[in-house]
C-alpha positions in Angstrom: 23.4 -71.0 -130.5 21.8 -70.9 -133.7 22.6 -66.7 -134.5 25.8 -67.9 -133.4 26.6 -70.7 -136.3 25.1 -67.9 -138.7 26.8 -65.3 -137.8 30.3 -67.8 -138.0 28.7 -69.3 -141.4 28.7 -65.6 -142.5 31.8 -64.1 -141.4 33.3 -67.4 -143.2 31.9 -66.9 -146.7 33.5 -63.0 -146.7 36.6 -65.0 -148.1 34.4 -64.8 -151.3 34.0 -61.2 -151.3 37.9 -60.7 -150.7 38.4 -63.0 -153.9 36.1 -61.6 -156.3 37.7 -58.0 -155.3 41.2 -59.1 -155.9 40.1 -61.1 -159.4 38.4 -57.9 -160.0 41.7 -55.4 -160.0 43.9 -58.3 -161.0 42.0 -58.6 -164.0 41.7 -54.9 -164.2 46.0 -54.2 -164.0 46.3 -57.1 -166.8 44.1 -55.5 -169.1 46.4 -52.1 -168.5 49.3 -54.6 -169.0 48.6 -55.8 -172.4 47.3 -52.3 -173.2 50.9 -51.3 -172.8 52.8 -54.1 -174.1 51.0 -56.3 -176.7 53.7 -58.6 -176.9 53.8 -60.0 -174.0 50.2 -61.4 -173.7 50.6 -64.8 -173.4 53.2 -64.3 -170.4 50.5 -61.9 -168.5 47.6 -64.3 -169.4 48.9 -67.4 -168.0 50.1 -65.1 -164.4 46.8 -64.1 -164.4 44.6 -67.2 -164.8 47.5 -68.6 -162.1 46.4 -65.4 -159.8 42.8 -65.8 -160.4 42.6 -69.6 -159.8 44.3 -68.7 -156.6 42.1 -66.4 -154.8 39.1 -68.2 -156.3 40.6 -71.2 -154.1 40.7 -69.0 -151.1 37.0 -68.4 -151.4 36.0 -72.0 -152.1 38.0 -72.5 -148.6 35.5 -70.5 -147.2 32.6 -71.5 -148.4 33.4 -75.5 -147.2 34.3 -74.0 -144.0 31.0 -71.8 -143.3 29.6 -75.1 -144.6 31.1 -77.4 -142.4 30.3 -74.9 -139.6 26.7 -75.0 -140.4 26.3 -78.8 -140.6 28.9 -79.7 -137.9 27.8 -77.7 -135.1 23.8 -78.3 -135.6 
């Protein structure tokens, strides 16, 4: 039962793999953006730290779910 919970624990936290990929190329495409159009900066900066903080939610969902697999189920 034990390899079990790890193995669920595990499978949970890849939520914060998936997040720090998507930050990664969002962050990436919004550097290209305001490479290619200086003016609008502030508009791409504030849909990107909206983006980011969303994904980075996503992976906090999964780590207090692997954690709540790992303490509930002992």
């Amino acid at each position: 039962m034990g390899t079990l919970i790890a193995i669920g624990a595990g499978i949970a936290v890849l939520g914060a793999m998936g997040a720090g990929i998507g930050i990664g190329i969002a962050t990436g495409k919004a550097t290209e953006a305001v490479a290619r159009q200086p003016e609008a900066d502030g508009k791409i900066r504030t849909t990107l730290i909206l983006g980011c903080a969303l994904a980075e939610a996503t992976a906090i969902y999964g780590f207090v779910i692997a954690l709540m697999i790992i303490v509930m189920l002992k």
